[in-house]
DSSP file (Angstrom, degrees, kcal/mol; ACC not computed):
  #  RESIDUE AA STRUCTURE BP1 BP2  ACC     N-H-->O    O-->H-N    N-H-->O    O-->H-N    TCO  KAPPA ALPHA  PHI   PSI    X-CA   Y-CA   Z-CA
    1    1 A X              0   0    0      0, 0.0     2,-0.6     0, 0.0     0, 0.0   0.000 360.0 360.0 360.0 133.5    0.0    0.0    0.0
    2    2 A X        -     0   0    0      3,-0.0   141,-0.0     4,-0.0   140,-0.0  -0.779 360.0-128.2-104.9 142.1    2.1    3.1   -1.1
    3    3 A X     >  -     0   0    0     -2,-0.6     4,-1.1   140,-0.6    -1,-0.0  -0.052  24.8 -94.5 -67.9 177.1    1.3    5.9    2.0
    4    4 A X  H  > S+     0   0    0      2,-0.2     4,-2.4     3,-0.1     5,-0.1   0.891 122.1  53.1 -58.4 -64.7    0.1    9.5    1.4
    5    5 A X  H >4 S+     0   0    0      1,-0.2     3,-3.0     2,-0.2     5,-0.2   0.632  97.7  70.1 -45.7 -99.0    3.3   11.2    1.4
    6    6 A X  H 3> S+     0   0    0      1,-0.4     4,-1.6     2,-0.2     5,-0.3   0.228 103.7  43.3 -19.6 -58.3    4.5    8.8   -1.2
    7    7 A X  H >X S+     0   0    0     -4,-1.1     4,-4.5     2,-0.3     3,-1.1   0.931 104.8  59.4 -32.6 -64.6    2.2   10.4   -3.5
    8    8 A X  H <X S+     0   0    0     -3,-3.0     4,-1.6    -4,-2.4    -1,-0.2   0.925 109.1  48.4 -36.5 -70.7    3.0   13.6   -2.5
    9    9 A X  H 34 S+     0   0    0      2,-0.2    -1,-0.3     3,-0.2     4,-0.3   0.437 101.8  54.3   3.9 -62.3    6.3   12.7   -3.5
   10   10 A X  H X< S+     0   0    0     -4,-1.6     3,-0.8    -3,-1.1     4,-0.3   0.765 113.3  54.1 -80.4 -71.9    5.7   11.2   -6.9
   11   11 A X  H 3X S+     0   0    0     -4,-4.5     4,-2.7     1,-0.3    -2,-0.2   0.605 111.3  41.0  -6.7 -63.5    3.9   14.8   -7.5
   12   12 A X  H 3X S+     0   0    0     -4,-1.6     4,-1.6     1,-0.2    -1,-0.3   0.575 113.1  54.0 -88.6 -33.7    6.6   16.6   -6.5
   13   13 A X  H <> S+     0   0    0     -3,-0.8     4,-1.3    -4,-0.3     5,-0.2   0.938 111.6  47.1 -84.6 -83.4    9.1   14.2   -8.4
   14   14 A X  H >> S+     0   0    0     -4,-0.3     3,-4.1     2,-0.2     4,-2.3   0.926 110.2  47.5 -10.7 -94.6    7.0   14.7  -11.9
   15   15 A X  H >X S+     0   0    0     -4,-2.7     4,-3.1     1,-0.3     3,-0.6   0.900 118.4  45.4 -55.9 -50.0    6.6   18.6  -12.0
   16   16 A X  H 3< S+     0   0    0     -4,-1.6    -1,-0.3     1,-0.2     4,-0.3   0.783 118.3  39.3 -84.8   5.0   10.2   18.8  -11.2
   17   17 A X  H <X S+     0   0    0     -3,-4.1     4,-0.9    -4,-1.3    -1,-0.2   0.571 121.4  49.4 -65.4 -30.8   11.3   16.1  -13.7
   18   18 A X  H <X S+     0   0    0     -4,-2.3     4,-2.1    -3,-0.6    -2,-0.2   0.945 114.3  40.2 -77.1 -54.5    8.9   17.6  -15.9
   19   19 A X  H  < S+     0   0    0     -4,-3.1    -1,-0.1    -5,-0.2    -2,-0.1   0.626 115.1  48.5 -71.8  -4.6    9.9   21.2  -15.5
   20   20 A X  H >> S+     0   0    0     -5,-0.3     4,-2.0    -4,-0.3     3,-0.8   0.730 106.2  59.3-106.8 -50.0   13.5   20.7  -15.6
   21   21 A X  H 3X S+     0   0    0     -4,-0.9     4,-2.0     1,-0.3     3,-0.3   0.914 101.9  51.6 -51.6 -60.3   13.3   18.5  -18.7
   22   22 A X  H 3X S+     0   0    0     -4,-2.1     4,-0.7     1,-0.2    -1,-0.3   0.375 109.5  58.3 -84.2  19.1   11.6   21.3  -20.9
   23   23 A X  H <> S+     0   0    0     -3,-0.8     4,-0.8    33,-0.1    -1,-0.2   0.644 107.0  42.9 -87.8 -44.8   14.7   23.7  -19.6
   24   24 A X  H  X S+     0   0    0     -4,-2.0     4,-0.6    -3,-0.3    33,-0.2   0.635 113.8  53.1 -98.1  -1.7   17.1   21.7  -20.8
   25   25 A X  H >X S+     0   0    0     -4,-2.0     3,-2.4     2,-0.1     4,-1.3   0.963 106.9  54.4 -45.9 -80.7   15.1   21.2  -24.1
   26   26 A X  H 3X S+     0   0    0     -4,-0.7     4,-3.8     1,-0.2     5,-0.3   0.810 107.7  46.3 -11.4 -50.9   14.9   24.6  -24.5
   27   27 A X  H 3< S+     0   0    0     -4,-0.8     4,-0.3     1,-0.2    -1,-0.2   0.969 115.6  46.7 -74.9 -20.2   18.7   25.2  -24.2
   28   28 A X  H << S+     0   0    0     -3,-2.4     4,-0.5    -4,-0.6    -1,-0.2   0.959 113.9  49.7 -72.5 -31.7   19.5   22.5  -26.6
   29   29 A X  H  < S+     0   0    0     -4,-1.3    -1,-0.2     1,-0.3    -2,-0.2   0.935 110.9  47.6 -54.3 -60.3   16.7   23.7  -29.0
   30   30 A X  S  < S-     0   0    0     -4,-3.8    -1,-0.3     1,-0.2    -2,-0.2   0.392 132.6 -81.0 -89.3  19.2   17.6   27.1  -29.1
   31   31 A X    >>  -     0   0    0     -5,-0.3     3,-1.5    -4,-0.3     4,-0.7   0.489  30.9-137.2  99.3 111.9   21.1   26.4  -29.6
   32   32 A X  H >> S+     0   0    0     -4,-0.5     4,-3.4     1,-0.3     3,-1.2   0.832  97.9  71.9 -81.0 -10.3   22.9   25.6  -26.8
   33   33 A X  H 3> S+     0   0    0      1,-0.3     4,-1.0     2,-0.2    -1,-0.3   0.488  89.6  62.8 -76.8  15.1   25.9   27.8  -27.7
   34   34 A X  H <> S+     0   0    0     -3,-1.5     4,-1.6    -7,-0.2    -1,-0.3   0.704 108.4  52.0 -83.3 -29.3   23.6   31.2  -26.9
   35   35 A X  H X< S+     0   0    0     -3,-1.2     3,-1.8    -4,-0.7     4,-0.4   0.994 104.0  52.8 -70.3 -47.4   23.8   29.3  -23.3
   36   36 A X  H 3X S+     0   0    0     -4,-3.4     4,-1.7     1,-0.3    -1,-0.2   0.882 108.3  47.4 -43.2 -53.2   27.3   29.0  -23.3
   37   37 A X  H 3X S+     0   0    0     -4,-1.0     4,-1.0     2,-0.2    -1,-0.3   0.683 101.7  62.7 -73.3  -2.1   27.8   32.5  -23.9
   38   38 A X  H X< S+     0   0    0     -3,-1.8     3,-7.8    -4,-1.6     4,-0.3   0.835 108.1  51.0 -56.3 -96.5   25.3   33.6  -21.1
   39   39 A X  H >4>S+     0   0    0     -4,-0.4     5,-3.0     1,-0.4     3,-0.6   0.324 111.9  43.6 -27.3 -36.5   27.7   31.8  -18.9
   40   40 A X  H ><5S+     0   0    0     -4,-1.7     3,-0.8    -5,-0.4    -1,-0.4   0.780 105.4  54.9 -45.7 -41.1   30.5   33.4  -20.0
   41   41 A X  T <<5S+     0   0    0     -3,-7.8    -2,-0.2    -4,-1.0    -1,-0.2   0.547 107.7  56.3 -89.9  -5.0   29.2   36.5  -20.1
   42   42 A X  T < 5S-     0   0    0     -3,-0.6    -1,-0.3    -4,-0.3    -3,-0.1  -0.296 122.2-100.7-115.6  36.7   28.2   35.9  -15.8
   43   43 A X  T < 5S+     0   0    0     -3,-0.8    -3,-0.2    -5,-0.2    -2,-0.1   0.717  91.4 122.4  68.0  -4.6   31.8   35.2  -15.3
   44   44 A X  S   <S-     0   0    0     -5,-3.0     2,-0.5    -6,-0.1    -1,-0.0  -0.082  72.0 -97.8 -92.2-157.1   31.2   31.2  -15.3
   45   45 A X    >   -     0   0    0      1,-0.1     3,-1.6    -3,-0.1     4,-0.2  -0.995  24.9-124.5-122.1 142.9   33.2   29.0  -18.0
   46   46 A X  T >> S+     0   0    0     -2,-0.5     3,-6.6     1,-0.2     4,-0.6   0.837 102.6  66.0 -53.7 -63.7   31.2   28.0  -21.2
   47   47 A X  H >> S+     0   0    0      1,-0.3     4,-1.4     2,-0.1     3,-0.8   0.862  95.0  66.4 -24.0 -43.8   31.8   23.7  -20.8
   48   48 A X  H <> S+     0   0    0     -3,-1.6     4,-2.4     1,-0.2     5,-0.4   0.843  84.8  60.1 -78.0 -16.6   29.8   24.2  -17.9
   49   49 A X  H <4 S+     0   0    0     -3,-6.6    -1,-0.2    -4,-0.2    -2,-0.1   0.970 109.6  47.2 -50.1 -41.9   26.4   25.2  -19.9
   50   50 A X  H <X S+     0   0    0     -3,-0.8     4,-2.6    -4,-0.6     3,-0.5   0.977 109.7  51.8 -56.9 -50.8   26.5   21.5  -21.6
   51   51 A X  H  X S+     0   0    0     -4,-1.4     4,-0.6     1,-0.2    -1,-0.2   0.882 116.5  40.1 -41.7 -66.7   27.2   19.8  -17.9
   52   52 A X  H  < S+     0   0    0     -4,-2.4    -1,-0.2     1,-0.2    -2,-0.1   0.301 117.0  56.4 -94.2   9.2   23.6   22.1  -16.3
   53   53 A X  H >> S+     0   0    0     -3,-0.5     4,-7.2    -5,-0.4     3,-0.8   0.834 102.3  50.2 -85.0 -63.4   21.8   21.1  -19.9
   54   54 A X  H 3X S+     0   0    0     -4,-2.6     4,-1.2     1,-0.4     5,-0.5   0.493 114.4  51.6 -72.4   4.6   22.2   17.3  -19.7
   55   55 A X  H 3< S+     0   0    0     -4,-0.6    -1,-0.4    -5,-0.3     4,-0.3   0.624 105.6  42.2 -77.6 -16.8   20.9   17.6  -16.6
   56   56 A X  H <4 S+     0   0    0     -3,-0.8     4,-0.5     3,-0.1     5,-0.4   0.819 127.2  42.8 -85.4 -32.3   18.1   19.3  -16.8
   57   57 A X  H  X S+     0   0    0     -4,-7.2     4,-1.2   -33,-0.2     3,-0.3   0.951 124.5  24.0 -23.3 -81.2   17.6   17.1  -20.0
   58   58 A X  H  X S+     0   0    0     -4,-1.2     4,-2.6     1,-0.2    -3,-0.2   0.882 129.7  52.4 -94.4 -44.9   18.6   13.5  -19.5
   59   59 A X  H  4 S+     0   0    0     -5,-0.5    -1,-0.2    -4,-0.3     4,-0.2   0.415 103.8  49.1 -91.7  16.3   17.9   14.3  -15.7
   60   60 A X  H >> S+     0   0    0     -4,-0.5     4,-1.8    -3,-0.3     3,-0.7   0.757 114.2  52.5 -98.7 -52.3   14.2   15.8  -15.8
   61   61 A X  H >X S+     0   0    0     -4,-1.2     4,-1.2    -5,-0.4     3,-0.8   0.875 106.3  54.8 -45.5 -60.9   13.5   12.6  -18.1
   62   62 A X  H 3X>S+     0   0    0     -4,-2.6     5,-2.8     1,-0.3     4,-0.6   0.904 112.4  42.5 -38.8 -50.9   15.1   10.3  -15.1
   63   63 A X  H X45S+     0   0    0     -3,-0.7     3,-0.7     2,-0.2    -1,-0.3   0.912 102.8  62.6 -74.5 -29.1   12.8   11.7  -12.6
   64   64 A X  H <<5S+     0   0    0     -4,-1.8    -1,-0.2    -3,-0.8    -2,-0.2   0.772 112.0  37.3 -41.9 -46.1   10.0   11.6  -14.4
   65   65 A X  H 3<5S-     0   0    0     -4,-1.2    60,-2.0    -3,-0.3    -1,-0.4   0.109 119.7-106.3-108.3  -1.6   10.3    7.8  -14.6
   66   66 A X  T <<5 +     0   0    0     -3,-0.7    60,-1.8    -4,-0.6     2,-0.6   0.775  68.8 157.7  64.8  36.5   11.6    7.7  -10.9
   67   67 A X      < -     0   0    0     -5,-2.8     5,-0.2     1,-0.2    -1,-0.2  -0.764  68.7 -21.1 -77.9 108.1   15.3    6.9  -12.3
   68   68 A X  S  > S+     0   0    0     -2,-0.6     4,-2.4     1,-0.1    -1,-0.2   0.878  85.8 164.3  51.4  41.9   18.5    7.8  -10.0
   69   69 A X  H  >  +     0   0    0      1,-0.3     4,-2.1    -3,-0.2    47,-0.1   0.811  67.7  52.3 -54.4 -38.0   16.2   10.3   -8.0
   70   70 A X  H  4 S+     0   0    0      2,-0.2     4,-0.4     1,-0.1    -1,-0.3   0.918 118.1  35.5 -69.5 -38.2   18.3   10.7   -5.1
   71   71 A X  H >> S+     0   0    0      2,-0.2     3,-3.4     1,-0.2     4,-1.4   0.959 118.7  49.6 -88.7 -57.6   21.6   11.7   -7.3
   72   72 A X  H 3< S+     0   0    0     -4,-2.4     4,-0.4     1,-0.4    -2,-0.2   0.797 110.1  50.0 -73.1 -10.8   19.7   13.8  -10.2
   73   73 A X  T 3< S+     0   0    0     -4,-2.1    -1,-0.4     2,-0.2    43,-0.4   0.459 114.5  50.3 -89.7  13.9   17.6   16.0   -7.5
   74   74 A X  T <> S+     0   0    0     -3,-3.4     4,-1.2    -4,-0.4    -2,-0.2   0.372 108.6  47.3 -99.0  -6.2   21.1   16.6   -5.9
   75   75 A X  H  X S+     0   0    0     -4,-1.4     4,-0.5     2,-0.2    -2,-0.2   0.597 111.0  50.5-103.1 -23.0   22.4   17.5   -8.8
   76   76 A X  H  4 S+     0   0    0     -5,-0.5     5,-0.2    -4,-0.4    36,-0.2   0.559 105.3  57.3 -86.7  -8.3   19.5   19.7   -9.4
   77   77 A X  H >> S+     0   0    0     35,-0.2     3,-5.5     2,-0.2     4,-3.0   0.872 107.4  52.0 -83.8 -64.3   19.9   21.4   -5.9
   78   78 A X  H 3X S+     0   0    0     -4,-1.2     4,-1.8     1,-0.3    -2,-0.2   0.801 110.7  45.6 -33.7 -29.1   23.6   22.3   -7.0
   79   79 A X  H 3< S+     0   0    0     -4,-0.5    -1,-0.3     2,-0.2    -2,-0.2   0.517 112.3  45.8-108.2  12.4   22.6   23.8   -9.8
   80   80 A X  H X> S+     0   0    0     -3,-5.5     4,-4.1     2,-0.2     3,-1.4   0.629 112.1  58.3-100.1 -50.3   19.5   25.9   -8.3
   81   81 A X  H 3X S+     0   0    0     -4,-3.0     4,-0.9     1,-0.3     5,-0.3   0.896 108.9  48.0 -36.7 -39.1   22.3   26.8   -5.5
   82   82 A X  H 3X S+     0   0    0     -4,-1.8     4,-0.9    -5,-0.3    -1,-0.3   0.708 109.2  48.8 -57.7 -35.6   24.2   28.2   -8.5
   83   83 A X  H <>>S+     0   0    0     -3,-1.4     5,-2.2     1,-0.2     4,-0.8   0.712 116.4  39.6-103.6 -27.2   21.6   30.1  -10.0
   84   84 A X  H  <5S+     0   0    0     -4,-4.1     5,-0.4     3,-0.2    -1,-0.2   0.807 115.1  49.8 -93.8  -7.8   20.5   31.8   -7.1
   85   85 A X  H  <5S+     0   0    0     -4,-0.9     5,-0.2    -5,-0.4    -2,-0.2   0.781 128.1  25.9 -81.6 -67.8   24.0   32.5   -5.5
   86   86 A X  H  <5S+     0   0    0     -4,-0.9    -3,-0.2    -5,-0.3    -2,-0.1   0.545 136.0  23.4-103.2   7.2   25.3   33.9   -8.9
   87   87 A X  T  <5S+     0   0    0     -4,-0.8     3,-0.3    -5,-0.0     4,-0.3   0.536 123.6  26.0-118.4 -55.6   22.4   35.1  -10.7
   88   88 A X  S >><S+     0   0    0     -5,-2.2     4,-0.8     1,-0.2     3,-0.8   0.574  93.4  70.7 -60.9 -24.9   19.5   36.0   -8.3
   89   89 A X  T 34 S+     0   0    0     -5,-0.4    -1,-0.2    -6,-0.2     4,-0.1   0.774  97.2  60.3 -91.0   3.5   20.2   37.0   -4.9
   90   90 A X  T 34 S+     0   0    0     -3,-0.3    -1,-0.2    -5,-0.2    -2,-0.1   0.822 109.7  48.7 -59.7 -45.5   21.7   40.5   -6.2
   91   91 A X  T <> S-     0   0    0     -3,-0.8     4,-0.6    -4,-0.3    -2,-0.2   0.499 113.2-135.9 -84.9 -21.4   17.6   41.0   -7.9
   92   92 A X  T  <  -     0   0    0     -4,-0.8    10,-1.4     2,-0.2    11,-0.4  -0.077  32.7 -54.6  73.9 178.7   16.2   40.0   -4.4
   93   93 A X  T  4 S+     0   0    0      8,-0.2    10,-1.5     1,-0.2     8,-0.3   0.968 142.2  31.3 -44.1 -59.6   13.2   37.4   -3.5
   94   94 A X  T  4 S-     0   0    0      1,-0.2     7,-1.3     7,-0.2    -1,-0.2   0.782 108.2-131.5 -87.8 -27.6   10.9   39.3   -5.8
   95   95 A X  B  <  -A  100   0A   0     -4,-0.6    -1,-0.2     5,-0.3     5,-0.2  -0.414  30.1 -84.8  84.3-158.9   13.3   40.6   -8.5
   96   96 A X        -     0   0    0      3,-2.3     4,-0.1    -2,-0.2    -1,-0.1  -0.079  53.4 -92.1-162.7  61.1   13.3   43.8   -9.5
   97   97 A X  S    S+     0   0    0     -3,-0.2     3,-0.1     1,-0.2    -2,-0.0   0.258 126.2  48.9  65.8   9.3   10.7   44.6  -12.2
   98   98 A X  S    S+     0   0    0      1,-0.2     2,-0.2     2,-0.0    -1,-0.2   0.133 120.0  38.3-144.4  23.8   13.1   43.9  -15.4
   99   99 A X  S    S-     0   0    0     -8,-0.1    -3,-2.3    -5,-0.1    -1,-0.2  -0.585  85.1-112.0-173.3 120.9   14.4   40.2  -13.7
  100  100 A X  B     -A   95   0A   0     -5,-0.2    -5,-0.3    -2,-0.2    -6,-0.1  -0.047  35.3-121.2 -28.9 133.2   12.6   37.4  -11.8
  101  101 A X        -     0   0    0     -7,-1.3     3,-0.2    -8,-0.3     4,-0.2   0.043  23.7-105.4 -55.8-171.1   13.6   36.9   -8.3
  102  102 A X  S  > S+     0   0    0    -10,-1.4     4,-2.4   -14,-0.3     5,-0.5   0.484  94.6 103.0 -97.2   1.8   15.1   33.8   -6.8
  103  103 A X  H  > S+     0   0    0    -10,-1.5     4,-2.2   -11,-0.4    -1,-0.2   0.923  86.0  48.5 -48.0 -62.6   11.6   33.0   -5.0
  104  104 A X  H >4 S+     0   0    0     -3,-0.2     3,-0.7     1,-0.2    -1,-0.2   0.879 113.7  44.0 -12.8 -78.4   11.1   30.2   -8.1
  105  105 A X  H >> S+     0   0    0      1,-0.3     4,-3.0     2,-0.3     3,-1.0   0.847 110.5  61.8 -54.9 -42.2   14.9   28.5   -7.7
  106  106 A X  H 3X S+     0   0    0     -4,-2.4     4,-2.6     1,-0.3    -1,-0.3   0.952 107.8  32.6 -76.6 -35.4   14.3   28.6   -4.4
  107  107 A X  H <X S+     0   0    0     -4,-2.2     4,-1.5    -3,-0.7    -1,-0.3   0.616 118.8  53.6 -90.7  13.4   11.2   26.3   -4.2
  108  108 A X  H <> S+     0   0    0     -3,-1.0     4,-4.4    -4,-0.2    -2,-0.2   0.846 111.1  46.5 -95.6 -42.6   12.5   24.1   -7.2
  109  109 A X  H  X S+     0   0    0     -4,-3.0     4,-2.5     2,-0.2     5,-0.3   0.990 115.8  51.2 -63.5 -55.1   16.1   23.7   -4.9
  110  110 A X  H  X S+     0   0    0     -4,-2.6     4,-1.8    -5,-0.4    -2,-0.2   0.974 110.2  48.2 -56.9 -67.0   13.4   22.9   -1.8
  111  111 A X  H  X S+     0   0    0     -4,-1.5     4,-0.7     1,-0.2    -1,-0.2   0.923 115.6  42.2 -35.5 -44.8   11.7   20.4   -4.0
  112  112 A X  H  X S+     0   0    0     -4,-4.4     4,-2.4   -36,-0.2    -2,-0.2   0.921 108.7  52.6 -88.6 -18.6   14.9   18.8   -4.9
  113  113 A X  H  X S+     0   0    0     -4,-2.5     4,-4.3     3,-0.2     5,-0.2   0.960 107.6  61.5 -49.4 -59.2   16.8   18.7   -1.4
  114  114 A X  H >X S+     0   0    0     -4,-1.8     3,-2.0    -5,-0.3     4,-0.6   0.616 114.1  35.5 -24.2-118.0   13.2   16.9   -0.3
  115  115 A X  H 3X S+     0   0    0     -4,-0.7     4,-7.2     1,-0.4    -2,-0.2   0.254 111.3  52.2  38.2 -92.3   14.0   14.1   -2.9
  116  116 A X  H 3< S+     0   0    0     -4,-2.4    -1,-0.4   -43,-0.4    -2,-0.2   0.900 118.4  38.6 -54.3 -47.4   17.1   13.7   -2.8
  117  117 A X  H << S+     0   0    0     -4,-4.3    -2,-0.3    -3,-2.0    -1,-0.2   0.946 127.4  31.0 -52.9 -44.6   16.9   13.3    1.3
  118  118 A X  H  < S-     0   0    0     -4,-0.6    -2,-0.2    -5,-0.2    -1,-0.2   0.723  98.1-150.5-109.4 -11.4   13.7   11.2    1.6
  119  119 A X     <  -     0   0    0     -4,-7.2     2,-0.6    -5,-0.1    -1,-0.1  -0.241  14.8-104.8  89.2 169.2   14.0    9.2   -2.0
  120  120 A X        +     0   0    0      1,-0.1   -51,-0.1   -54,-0.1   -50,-0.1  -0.997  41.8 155.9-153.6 148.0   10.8    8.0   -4.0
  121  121 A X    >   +     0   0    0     -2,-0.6     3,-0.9  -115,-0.1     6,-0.1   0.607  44.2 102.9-140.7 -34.9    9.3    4.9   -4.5
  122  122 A X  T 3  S-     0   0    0      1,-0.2    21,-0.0  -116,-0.1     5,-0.0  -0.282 107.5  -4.9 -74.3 123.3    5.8    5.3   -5.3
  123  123 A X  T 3  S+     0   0    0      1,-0.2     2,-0.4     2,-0.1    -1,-0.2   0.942  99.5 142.4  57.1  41.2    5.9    4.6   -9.3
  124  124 A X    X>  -     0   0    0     -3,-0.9     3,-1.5   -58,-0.1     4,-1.4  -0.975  56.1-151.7-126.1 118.9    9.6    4.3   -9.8
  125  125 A X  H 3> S+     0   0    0    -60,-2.0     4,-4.1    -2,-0.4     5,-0.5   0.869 109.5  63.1 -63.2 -18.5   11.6    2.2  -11.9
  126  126 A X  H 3> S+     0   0    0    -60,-1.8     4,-0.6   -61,-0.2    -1,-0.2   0.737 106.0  49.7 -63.6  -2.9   14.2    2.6   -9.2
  127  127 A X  H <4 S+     0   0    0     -3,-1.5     5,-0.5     2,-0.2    -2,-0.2   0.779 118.3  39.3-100.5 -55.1   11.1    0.6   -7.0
  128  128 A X  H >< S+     0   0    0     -4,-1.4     3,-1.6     3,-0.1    -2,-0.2   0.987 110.4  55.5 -93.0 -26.3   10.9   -1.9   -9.7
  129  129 A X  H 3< S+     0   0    0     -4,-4.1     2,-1.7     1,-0.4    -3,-0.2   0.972 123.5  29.0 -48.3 -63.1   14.8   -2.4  -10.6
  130  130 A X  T >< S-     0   0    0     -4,-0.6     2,-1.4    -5,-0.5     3,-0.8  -0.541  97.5-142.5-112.3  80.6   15.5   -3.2   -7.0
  131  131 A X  T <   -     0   0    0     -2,-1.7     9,-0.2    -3,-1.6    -3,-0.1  -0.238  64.4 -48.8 -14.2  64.6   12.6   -4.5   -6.1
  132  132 A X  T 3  S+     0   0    0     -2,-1.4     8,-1.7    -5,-0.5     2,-0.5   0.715  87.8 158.0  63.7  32.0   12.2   -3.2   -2.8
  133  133 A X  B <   -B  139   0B   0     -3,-0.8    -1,-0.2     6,-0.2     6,-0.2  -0.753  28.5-141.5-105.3 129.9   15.6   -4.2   -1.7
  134  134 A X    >   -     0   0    0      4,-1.7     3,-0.7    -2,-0.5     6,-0.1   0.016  48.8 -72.9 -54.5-176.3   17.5   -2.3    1.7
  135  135 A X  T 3  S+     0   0    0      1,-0.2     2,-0.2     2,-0.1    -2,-0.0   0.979 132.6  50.8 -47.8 -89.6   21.0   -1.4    2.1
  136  136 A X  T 3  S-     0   0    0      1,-0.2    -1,-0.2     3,-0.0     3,-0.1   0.315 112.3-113.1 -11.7 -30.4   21.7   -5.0    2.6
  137  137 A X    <   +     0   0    0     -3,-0.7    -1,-0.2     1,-0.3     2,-0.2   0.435  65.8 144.4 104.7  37.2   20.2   -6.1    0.1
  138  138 A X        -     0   0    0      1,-0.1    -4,-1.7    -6,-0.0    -1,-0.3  -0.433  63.5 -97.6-109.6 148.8   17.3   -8.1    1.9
  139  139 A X  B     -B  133   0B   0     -6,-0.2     2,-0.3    -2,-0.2    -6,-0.2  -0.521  49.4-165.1 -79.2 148.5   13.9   -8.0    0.0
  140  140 A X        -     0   0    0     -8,-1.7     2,-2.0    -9,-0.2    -1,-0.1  -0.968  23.1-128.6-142.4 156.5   11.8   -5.2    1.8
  141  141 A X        -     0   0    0     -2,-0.3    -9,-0.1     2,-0.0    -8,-0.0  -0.580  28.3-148.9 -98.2  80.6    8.0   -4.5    1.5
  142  142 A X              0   0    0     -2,-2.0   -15,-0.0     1,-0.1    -2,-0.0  -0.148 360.0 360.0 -57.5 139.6    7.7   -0.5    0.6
  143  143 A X              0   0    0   -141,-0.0  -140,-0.6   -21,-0.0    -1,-0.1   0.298 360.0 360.0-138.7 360.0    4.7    0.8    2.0
């Protein structure tokens, strides 16, 4: 019987596999070398646009499907930490009427720290690949 939270969970799992996935369409779509030179142009180094694509790519598709949740929302917190450290918190919470605050980044990084800490099971291939197995590796009954 999968619990309430669990749900909650998969929700929360979706919209940010879902939203995160059409971001890193986007950059690819529209050419990812206009991202690269954003990054450049904020002082970061170019490589690193490809790195925070195929993750939001390959790794909104992974969550979606409940694939490597725990590693790709931690890898999606780094890269919200990033975006609000070195693009947003200068614009404030709200931003400042010609650029979004960080208020967004900030609940998408709270959605993925959740995640990554408490994990997902409900409707996860990581649920059916190891078929309910602990740390040990002893068959376990998710509920």
């Amino acid at each position: 019987m999968i619990k309430k939270y669990e749900i909650g969970t998969f929700i929360l799992r979706v919209v940010l596999g879902l939203t995160f996935f059409i971001h890193g369409l986007d950059k690819f779509q529209g050419g990812i070398e206009n991202t690269v030179g954003w990054f450049e142009s904020i002082g970061l180094p170019g490589f690193l646009a490809y790195g925070v694509g195929l993750v939001e790519l390959l790794g909104g598709i992974a969550l979606i499907l409940g694939l490597f949740s725990r590693v790709v929302s931690g890898l999606i917190a780094l890269i919200m930490v990033g975006a609000i450290v070195k693009v947003k918190l200068d614009v404030g919470f709200l931003g400042n009427g010609q650029m979004a605050g960080y208020e967004l980044d900030l609940a998408f990084l709270a959605m993925a720290v959740f995640i990554a800490i408490n994990g997902t099971n409900a409707y996860s291939l990581d649920n059916v690949i190891l078929k309910g197995k602990d740390e040990n590796g002893n068959t376990t009954t998710l509920n």
